[in-house]
N, C-alpha and C positions, 0 to 999 in steps of 0.2 A: 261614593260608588254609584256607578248608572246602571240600571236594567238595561238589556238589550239582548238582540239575537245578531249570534256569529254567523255570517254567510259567505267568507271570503272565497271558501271555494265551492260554492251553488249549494252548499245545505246549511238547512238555517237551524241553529239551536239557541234553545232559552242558554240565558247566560246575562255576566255582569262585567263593568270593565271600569278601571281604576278613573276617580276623579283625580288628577293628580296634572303638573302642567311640566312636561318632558316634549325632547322633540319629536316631530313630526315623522322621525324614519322609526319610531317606536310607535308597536305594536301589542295587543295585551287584551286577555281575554281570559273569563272566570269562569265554571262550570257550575251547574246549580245539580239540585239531587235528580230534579227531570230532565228528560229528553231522549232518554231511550229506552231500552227495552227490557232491564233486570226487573225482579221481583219478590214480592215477598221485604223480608228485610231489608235487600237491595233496591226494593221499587219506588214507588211515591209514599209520602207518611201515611196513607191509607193501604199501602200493600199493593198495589196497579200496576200491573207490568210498565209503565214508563221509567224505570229508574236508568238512570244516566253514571250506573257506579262504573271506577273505572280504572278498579286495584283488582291486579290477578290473583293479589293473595289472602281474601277476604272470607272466600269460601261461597263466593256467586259460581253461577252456571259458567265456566269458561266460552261458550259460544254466546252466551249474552256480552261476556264483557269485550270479546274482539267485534262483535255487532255494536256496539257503544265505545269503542276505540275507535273503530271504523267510521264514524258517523262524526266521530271529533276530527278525524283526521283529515275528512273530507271538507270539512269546515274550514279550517287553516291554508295559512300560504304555504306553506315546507312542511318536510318531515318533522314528527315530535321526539327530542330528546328525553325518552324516560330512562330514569332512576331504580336504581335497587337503595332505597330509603333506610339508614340504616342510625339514626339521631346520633351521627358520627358531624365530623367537620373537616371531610375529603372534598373538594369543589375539581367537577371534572369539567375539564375545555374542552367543549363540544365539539367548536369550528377547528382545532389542531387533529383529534381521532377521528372526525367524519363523523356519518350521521348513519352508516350501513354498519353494527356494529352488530353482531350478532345475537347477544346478552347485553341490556341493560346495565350502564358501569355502577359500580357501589359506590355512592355517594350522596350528599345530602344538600348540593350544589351545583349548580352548572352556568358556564358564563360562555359568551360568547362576540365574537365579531361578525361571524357569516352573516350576510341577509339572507332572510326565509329558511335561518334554522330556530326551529321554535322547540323554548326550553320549557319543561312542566315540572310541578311539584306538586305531589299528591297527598293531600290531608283530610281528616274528619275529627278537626280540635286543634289538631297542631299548628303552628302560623305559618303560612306563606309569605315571603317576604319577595317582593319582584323590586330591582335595583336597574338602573339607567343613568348613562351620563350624560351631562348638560349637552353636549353635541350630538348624541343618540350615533356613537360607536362602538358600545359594546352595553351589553346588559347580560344581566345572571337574575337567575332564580334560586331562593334558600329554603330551603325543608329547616322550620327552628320551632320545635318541640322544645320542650327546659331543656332536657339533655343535650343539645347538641346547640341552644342556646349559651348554655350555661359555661360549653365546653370551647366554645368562640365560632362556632361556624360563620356569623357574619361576621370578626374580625377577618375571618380566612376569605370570605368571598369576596370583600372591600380591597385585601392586599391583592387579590388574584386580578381583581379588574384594574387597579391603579397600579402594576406591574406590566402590565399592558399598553396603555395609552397615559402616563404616566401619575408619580404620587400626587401629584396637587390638581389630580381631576376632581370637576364637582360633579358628584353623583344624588340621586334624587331617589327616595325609597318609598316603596306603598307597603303597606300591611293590609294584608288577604284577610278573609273570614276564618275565623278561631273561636276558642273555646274565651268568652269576656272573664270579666274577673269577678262575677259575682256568682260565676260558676266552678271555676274552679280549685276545689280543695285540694291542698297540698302537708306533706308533714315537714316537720321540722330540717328533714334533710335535705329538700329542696331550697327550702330559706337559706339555708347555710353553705349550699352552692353558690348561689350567688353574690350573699351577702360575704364570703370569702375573700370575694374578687375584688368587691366596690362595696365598700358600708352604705353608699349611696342606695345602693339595693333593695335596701331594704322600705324605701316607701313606697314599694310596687307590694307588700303585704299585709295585710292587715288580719287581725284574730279571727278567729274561724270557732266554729260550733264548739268545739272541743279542747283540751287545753294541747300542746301540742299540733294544733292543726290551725291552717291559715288558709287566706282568701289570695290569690298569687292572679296578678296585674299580667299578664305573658305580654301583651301592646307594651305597656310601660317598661318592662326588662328589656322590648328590645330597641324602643328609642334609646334608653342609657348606653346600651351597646353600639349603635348608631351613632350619638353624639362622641363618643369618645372613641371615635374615627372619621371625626369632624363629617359627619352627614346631619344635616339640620333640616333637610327640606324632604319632611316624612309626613306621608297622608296616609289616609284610612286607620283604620285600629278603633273602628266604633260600632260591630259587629259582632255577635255571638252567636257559634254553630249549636250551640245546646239548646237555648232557649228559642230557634228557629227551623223546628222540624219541617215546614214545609219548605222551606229552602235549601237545607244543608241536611248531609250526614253527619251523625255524631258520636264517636267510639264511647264517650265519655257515657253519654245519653242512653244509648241503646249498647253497647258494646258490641252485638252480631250489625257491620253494616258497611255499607261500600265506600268509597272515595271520592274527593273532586278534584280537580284540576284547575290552578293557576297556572297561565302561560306568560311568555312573554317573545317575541321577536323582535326583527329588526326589518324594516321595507329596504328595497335596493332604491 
């Protein structure tokens, strides 16, 4: 992943964007915890009105977060497709209902063909997963927390883009900043989500402080997801939002605290 500021449409924010090798009509961009104006919980790890949070439903100042919606939005080529995030495995196609939609669609996915419709997914631990095909005709964005890991949201997002432009597309996957795995503890019933699915699964866990409790790999549960929907060409997933307060917010970490955004589009 590269540091860098987004300026595509004349405002520049801090931010990050995928090391990953897709075409050229894709586009893609990370939000960091600064660059605007929340505060307090929502601000910089010292409390400073620059926080760049950018969830309505966190419990920020609402005219902070549409002034930091705003300042994202002005940054990008297109309108932003956001989400009502719900660690479900709905994947909504953006470019078929348009992008003037009144309410936010419930889902925890969204893919797309339009150029300059840019898709987001909003985390503080949970993994963002941004997907692209080798000819750069369609990409989606996945909201995959366990839950909607666990539950197949990226089988669902993988069928929805190779239903598209067809099943033997090769697609190319990054993993966003997340909660790493030597932070996150999990009980037994999580293990046994997964490890239900694929016994494989289970060496994405290892023993945890307590008897009953374990160290859960989220990168690694969802490359096996990935591979066993033949996507092999997976970057990033060597990031943790917990143990990097001054970059990320982290539910995990602080529990009271705001959101970022991974995007992705497509150039005409």
């Amino acid at each position: 992943m590269t540091t860098q500021g987004s300026n595509s449409g004349g405002t520049q924010l801090p931010g990050m964007s995928p090391d990953w090798t897709v075409s050229d009509r894709v586009g893609t961009f990370v939000t960091l915890r600064t660059g605007g104006v929340s505060a307090g919980d929502f601000g910089a790890a010292d409390g400073s009105p620059i926080g760049l949070n950018l969830g309505e439903h966190v419990g920020d100042d609402p005219t902070a977060v549409r002034e930091n919606r705003a300042r994202l939005q002005a940054a990008l080529p297109g309108p932003i497709c956001w989400l009502q995030q719900v660690h479900g495995t709905n994947v909504h196609h953006a470019d078929m209902a348009g992008s003037g939609l009144q309410q936010a669609p419930t889902a925890d996915a969204a893919i797309t063909m339009r150029a300059g419709q840019v898709l987001a997914i909003m985390t503080a631990d949970c993994l963002p997963l941004l997907l692209a095909d080798a000819q750069g005709r369609i990409v989606g964005a996945v909201h995959a927390g366990w839950r909607g890991l666990a539950a197949g949201v990226i089988e669902a997002t993988v069928d929805a883009m190779r239903a598209r432009i067809g099943r033997d597309a090769e697609l190319a996957a990054w993993l966003g900043p997340a909660i790493g795995p030597a932070s996150f503890e999990v009980g037994q019933d999580v293990m046994d989500a997964f490890y239900d699915h694929d016994a494989q699964a289970s060496a994405a866990f290892r023993s945890g402080p307590a008897e009953g409790k374990y160290w859960a790999d989220l990168y690694a549960l969802a490359r096996l997801r990935l591979a066993s929907q033949g996507v092999s060409r997976v970057g990033g997933g060597d990031l943790c939002t917990v143990r990097d307060p001054v970059r990320f917010y982290s539910h995990r970490r602080d529990r009271r605290t705001g959101r970022m955004a991974s995007l992705i589009w497509l150039l005409a």
